[in-house]
C-alpha positions as CSV (number, residue, x, y, z in Angstrom):
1,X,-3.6,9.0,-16.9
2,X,-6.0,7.1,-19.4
3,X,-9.5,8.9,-19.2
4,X,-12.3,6.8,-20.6
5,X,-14.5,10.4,-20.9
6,X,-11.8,11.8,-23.4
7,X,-11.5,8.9,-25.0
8,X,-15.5,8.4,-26.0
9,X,-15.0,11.0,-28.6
10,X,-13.9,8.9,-31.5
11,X,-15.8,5.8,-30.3
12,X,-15.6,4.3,-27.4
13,X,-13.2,3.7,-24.3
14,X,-12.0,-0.2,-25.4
15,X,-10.7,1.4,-28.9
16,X,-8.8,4.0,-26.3
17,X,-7.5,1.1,-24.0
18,X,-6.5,-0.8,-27.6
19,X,-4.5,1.4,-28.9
20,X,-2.9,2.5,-25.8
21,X,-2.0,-1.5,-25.0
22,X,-0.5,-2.3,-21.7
23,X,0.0,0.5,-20.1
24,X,-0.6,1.0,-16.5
25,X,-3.6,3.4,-16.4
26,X,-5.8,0.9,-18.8
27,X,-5.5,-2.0,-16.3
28,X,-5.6,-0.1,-13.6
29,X,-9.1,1.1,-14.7
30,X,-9.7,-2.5,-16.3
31,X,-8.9,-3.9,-13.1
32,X,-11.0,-1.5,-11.1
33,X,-14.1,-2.4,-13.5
34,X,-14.2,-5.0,-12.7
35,X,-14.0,-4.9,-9.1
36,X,-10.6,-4.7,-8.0
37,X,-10.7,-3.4,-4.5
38,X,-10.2,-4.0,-0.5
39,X,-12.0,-7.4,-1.0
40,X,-8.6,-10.0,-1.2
41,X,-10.6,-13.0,-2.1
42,X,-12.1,-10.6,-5.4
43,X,-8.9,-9.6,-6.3
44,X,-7.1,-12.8,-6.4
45,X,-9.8,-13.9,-9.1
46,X,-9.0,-10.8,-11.4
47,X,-5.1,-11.1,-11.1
48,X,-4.8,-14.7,-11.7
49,X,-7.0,-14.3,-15.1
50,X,-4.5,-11.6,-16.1
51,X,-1.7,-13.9,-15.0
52,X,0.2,-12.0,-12.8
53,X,2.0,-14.0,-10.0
54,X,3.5,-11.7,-7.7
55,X,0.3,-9.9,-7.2
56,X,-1.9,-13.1,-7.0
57,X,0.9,-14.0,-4.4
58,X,0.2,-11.1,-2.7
59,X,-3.2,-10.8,-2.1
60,X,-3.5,-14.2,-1.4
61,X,-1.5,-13.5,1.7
62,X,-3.3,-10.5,2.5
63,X,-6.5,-12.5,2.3
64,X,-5.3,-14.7,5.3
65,X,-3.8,-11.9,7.0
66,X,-7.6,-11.0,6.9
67,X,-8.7,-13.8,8.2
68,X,-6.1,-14.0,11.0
69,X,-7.0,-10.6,12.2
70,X,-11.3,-11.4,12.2
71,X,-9.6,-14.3,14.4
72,X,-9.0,-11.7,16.9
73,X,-6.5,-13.9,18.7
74,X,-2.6,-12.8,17.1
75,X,-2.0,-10.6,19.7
76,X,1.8,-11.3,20.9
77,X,0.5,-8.2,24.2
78,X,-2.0,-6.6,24.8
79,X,-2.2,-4.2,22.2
80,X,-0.3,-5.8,19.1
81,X,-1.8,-7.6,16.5
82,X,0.4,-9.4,14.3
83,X,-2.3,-10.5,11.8
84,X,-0.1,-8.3,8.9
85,X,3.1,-9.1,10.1
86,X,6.1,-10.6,8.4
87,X,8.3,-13.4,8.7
88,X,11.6,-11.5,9.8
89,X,9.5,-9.8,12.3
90,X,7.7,-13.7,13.7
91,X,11.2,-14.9,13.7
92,X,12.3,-12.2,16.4
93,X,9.4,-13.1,18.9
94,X,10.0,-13.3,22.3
95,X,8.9,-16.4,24.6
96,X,6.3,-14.7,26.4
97,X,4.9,-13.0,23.6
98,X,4.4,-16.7,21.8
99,X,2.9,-17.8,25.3
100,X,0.5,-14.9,25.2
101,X,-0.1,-15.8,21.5
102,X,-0.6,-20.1,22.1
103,X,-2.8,-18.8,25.5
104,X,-5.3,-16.8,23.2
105,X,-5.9,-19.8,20.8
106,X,-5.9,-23.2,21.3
107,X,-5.3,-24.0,18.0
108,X,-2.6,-22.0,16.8
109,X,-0.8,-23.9,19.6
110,X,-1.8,-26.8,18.1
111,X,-0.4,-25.6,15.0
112,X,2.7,-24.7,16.9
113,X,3.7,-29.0,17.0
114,X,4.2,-28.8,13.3
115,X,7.5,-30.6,12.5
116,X,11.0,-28.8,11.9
117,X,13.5,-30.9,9.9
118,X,16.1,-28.8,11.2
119,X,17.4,-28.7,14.4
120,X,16.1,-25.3,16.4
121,X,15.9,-23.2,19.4
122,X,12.7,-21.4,17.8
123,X,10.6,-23.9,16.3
124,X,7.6,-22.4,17.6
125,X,8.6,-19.3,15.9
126,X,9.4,-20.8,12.4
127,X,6.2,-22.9,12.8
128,X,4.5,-19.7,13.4
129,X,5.9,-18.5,10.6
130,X,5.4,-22.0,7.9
131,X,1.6,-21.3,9.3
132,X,1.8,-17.2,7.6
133,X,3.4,-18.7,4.6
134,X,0.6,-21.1,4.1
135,X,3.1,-24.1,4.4
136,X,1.6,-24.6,8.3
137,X,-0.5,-28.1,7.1
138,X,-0.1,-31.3,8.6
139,X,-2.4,-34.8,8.4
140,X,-5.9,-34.5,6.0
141,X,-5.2,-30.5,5.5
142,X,-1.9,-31.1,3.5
143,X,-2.7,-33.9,0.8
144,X,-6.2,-32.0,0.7
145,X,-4.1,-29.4,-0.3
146,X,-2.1,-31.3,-2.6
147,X,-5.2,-33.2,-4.2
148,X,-6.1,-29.8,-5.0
149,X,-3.4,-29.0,-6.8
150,X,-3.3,-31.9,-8.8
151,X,-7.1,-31.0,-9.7
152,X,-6.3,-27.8,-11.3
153,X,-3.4,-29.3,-13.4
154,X,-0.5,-28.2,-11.5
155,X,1.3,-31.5,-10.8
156,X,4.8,-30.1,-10.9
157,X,4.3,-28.1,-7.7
158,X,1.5,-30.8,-6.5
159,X,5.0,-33.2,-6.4
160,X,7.6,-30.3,-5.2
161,X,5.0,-29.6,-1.8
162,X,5.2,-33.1,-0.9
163,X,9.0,-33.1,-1.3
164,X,9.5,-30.4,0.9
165,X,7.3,-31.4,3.3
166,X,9.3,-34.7,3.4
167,X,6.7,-36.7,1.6
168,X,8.5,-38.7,-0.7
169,X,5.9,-41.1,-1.4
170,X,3.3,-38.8,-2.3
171,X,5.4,-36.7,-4.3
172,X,6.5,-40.1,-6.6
173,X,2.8,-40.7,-6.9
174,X,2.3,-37.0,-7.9
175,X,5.0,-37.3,-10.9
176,X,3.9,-40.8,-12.0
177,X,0.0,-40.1,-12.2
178,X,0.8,-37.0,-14.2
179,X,1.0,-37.8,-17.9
180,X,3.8,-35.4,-19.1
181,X,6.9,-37.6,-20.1
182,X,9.6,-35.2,-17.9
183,X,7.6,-35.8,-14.8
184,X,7.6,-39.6,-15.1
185,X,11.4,-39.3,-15.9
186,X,12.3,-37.3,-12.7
187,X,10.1,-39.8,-10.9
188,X,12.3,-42.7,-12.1
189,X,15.2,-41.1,-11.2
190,X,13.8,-40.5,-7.6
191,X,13.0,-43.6,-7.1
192,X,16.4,-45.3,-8.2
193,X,17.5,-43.0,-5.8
194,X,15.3,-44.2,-2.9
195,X,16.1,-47.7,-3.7
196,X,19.9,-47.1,-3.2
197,X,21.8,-46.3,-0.1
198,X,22.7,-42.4,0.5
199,X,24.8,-40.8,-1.9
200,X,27.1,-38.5,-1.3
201,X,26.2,-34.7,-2.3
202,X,27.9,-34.0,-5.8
203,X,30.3,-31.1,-5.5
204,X,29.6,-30.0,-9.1
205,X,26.6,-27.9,-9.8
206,X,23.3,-29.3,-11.2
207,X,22.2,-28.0,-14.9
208,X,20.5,-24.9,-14.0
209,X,17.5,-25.1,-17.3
210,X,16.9,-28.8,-16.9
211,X,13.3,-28.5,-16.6
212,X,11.7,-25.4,-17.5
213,X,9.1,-25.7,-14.2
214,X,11.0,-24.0,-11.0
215,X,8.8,-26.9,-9.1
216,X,10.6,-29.7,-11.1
217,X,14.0,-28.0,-10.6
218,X,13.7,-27.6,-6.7
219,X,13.2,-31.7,-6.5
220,X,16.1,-32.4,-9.5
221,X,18.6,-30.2,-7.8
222,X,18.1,-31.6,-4.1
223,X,18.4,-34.9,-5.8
224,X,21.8,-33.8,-7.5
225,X,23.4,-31.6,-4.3
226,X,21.6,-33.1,-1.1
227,X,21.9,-29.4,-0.1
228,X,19.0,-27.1,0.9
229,X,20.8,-23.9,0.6
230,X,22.4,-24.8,-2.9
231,X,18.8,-25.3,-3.6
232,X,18.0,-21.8,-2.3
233,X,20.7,-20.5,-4.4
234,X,19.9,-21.8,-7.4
235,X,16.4,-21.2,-7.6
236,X,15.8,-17.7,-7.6
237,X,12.5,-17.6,-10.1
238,X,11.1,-20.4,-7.2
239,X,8.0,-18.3,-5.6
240,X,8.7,-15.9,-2.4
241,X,6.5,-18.2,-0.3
242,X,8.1,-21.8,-1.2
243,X,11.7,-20.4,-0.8
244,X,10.2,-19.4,2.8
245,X,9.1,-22.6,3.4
246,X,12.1,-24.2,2.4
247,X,14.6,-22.2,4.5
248,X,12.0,-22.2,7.6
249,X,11.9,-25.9,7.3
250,X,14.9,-27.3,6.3
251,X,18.0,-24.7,7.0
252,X,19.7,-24.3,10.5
253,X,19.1,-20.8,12.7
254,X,22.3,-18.8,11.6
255,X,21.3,-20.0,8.1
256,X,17.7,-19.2,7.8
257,X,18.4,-15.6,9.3
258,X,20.6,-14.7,6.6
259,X,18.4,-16.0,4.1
260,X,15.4,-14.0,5.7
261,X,17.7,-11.2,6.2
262,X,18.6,-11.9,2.6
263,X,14.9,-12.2,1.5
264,X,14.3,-8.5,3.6
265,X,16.9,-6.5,1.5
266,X,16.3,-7.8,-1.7
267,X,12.3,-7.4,-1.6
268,X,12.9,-3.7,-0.4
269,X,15.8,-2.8,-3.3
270,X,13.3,-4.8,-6.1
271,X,10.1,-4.0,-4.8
272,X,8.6,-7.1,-5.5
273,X,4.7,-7.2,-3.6
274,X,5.0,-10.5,-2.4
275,X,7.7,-8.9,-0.3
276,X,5.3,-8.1,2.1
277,X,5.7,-11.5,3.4
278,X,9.1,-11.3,4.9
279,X,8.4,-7.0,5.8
280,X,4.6,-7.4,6.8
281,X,2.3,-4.3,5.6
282,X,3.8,-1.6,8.3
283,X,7.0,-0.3,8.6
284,X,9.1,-1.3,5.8
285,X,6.6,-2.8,4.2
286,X,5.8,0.8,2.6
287,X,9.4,1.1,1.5
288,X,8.7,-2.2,-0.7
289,X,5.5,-0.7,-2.2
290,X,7.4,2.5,-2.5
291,X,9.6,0.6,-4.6
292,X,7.0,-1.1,-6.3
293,X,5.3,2.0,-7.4
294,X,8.6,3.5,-8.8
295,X,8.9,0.0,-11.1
296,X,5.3,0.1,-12.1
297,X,3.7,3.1,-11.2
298,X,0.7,1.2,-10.1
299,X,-0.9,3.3,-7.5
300,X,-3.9,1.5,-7.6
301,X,-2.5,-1.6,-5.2
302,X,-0.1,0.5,-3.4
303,X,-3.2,2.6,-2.0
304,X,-5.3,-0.8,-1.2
305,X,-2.9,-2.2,0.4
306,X,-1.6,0.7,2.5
307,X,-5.0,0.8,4.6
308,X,-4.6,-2.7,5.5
309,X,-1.4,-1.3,7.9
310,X,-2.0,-2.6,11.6
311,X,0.4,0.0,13.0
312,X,-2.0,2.3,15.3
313,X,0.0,5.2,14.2
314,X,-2.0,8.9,14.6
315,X,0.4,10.0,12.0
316,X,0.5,8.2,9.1
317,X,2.9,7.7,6.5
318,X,2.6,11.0,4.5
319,X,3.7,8.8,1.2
320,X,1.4,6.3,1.7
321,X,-1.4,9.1,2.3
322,X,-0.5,10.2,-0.8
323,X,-0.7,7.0,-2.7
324,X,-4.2,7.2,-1.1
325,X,-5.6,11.0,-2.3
326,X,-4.3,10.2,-5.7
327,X,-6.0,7.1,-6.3
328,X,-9.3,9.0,-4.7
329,X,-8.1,11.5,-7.8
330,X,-8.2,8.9,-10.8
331,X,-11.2,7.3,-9.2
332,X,-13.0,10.9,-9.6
333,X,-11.0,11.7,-12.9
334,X,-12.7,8.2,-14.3
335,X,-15.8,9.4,-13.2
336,X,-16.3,6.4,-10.5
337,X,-17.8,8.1,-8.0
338,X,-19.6,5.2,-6.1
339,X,-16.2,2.9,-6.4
340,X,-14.7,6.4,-4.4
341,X,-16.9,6.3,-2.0
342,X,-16.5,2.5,-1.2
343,X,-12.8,3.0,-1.0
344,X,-13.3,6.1,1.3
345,X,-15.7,4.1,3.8
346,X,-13.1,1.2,3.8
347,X,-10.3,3.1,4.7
348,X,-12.0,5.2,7.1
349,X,-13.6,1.7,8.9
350,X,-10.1,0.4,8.9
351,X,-8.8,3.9,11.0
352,X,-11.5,3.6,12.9
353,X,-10.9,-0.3,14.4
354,X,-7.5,1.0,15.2
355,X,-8.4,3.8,16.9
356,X,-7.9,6.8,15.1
357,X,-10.3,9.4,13.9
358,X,-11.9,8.2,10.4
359,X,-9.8,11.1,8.4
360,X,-6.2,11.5,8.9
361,X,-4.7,14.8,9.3
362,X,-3.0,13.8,6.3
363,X,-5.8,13.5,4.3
364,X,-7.4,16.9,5.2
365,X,-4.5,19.0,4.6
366,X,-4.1,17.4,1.2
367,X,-7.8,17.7,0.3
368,X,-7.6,21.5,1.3
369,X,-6.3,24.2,-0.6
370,X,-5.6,27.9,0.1
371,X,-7.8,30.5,-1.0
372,X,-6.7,34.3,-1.5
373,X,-8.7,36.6,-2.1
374,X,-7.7,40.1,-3.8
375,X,-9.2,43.0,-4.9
376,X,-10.6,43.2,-8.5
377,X,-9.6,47.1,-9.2
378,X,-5.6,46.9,-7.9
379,X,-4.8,43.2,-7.4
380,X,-4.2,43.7,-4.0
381,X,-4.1,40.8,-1.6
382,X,-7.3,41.2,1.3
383,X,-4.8,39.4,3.6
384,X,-7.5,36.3,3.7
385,X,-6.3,32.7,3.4
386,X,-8.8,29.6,4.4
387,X,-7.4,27.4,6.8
388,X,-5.7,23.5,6.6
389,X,-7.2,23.0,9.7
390,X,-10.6,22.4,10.0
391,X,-11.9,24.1,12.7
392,X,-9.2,26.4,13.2
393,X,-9.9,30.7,13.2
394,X,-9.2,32.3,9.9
395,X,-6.0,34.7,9.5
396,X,-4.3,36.7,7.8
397,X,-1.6,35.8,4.9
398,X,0.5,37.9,5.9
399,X,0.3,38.1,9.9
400,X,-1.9,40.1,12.3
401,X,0.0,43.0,12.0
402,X,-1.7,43.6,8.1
403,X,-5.2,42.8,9.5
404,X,-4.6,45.5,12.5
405,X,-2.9,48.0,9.3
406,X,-6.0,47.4,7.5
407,X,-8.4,47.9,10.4
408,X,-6.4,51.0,11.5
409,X,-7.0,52.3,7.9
410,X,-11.1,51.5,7.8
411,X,-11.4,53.7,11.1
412,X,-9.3,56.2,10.0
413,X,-11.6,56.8,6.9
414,X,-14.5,57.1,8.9
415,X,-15.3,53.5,7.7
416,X,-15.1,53.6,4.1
417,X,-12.4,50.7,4.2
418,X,-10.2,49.4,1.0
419,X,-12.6,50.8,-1.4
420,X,-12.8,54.1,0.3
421,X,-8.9,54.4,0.2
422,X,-8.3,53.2,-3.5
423,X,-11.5,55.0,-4.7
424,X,-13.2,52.4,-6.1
425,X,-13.5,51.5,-9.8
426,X,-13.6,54.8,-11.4
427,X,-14.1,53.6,-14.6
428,X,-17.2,51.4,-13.8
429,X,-18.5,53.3,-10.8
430,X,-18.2,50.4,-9.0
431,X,-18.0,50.4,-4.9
432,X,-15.0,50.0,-3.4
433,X,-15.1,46.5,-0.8
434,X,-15.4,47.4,3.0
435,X,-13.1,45.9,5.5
436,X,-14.6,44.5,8.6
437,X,-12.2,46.6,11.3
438,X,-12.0,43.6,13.9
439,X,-9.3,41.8,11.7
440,X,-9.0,43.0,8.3
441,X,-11.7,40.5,6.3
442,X,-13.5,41.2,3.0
443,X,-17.3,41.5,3.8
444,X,-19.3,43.0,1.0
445,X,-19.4,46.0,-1.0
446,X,-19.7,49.3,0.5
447,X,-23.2,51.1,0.3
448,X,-22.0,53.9,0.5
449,X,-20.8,56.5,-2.2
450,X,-17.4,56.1,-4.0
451,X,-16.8,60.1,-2.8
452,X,-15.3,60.2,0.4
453,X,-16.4,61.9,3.6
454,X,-15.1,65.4,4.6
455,X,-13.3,64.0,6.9
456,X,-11.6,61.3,4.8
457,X,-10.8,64.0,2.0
458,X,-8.8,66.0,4.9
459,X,-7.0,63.0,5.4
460,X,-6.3,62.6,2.0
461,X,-5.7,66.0,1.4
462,X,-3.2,66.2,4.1
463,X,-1.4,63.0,3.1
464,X,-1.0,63.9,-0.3
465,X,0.8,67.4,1.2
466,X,3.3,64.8,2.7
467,X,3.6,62.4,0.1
468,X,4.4,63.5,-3.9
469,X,2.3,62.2,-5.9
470,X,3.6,59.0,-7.8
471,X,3.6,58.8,-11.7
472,X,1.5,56.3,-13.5
């Protein structure tokens, strides 16, 4: 892991982070400086400056989860929130659990009249779902929406969110205001086409790099096949959530399910982040960012986004635990102690609205380690180990029965425990340790001389009649 401490030595950490380029530890802690964290609206700022898409996709959805779930009101019963959840799982809603859903809020039901080109016995579902996807706008929201777009430059998909919300009108005046030449061009060609009866869908395949924008391809390739799903097929680079949209709006129910079903499998073997819209954070959600990790390595955003999981579980995923301690350990490693801390209290706060005690059991037993204590003149184990659990009595590493043999051996000495028994250090003169005789533990150095008592040199005496002595 890049460490910014080691790397002051020669100059300074950016010299460090230049030579060592792109890898994962220097944006990690680029991306951590400057405050990449449980705040989705913070992070969406620092991942569309470095210009990665799937994780600006992601926390953009993460950000509304956030918002759905301050709502208070996605609860399909009594004690489910669905704020995190995923499109497969919204598609498999029950009746009731909608009602309960449209009875908590009167404006998701409201939201629940958005229209379906398709034909469908769960509309309410996919319109659910359109509203997760952020494809759920009808009236002023959506050409604010689109007006947006065009303000930031982006008229190719400005024009392709019209067109799949069935705007054609706004989606011509979309490619015609914009002044690139292959925008007005597909807008002529659309409009011959509107001017003309229906044509038949072509049976050969559009060209696949006619336009180098996905958003331009989606509208081109409709216009060639007539065919949602040959768009779907052909436009795999087309972002997670617009592919969503398309299938939720536009494909039948056996259709859409295999291409959710689709969607589910290949975001779990790739592990792309965006993913998380068709899994949701729980479940198999973690097998995504499992994934993810294993193509990336970037522990950083699995850990963040593994304390946003809904599921009131008291025992956590262990790998997602993980992902958590060892982001706590490059935290401390960089010397970002206060950023630590932040992260600790977040997760904790999240535990705690779901329930659960602020610490997993998880947590602890990774953050404690055994101790053993042995004695510094033969090496010999004290049978002492500290326990995982807090709380819990201290034993014995090797059972109660060594704790009773060494307690059986103190009061046999007259009390001059281990020490008395080895002798000490003869070299040093140093006192042998004394055994407490209730179970075996290391207390303190014996007071006493290192000579033993009458008593114990009968003992010894007699046991050394019994035993030979053993060459050293």
């Amino acid at each position: 892991t890049f460490d910014p401490a080691e790397s002051a030595g020669d100059g300074s950490s950016a010299a460090a982070a230049a030579e060592l380029g792109d890898d994962v530890s220097v944006r990690m802690y680029q991306r951590v400086l400057h405050g990449y964290g449980i705040n989705a609206e913070t992070n969406i700022r620092i991942v569309r400056g470095s210009g990665n898409g799937e994780l600006r996709d992601l926390w953009q959805w993460i950000r509304d989860a956030e918002i759905r779930r301050q709502d208070g009101t996605y609860f399909a019963a009594a004690h489910t929130d669905v704020s995190f959840a995923g499109v497969y799982d919204l598609l498999r809603l029950k009746d009731r659990q909608l009602a309960h859903l449209h009875a908590q809020s009167p404006v998701l039901a409201g939201r629940g009249r958005v229209e379906i080109r398709a034909k469908s016995r769960i509309n309410a579902q996919r319109a659910l779902a359109l509203q997760y996807c952020g494809w759920g706008l009808d009236g002023a929201l959506r050409d604010r929406h689109i007006r947006a777009l065009e303000a930031r430059g982006e008229w190719a998909r400005a024009a392709a969110t019209a067109f799949v919300y069935g705007d054609h009108p706004r989606c011509l005046r979309s490619l015609e205001t914009s002044s690139l030449q292959d925008h007005k061009v597909l807008a002529f060609v659309f409009r011959s086409q509107l001017g003309e009866s229906a044509q038949p869908a072509s049976t050969q395949s559009p060209p696949a790099d006619m336009y180098a924008s996905p958003h331009l391809q989606l509208i081109f390739t409709y216009l060639f096949t007539h065919d949602w799903a040959a768009v779907l097929a052909a436009m795999p680079t087309l972002p997670l959530s617009d592919r969503l949209a398309v299938a939720l709006r536009h494909l039948d129910d056996a259709a859409l399910m295999r291409h959710v079903r689709d969607e589910y499998r290949r975001a779990v073997m790739d592990g792309a982040p965006d993913g998380l819209l068709v899994t949701g954070v729980g479940g198999h959600g973690l097998e995504v960012m499992r994934a993810y990790v294993d193509r990336t390595s970037d522990v950083q955003t699995a850990a963040l986004v593994a304390i946003f999981d809904m599921e009131p579980r008291a025992a956590p995923a262990e790998t997602a635990e993980r992902w958590i301690y060892a982001y706590r350990h490059i935290l401390n490693k960089w010397r970002l102690f206060s950023t630590r801390c932040l992260f600790d209290i977040a997760q904790a706060n999240w535990r705690a609205a779901k329930g659960l005690p602020r610490a997993s059991a998880v947590a602890l037993e990774l953050s404690m380690r055994p101790t053993d204590v042995r004695c510094t003149f033969c090496h010999q184990s004290m049978g002492y180990a500290v326990s995982r659990s807090p709380g819990a009595r201290s034993t014995s590493a090797d059972g109660p029965s060594r704790a009773a043999a060494v307690a059986a051996a103190a009061a046999s000495t007259g009390g001059a425990g281990i020490g008395g028994l080895h002798g000490g250090n003869k070299n040093s003169g140093a006192p042998g340790l004394t055994a407490s005789p209730a179970d075996g533990r290391m207390l303190r150095p014996s007071s006493a001389s290192s000579q033993p008592s009458p008593a114990a040199r009968g003992s010894a005496s007699a046991a050394a009649a019994v035993e030979p002595r053993r060459r050293v």
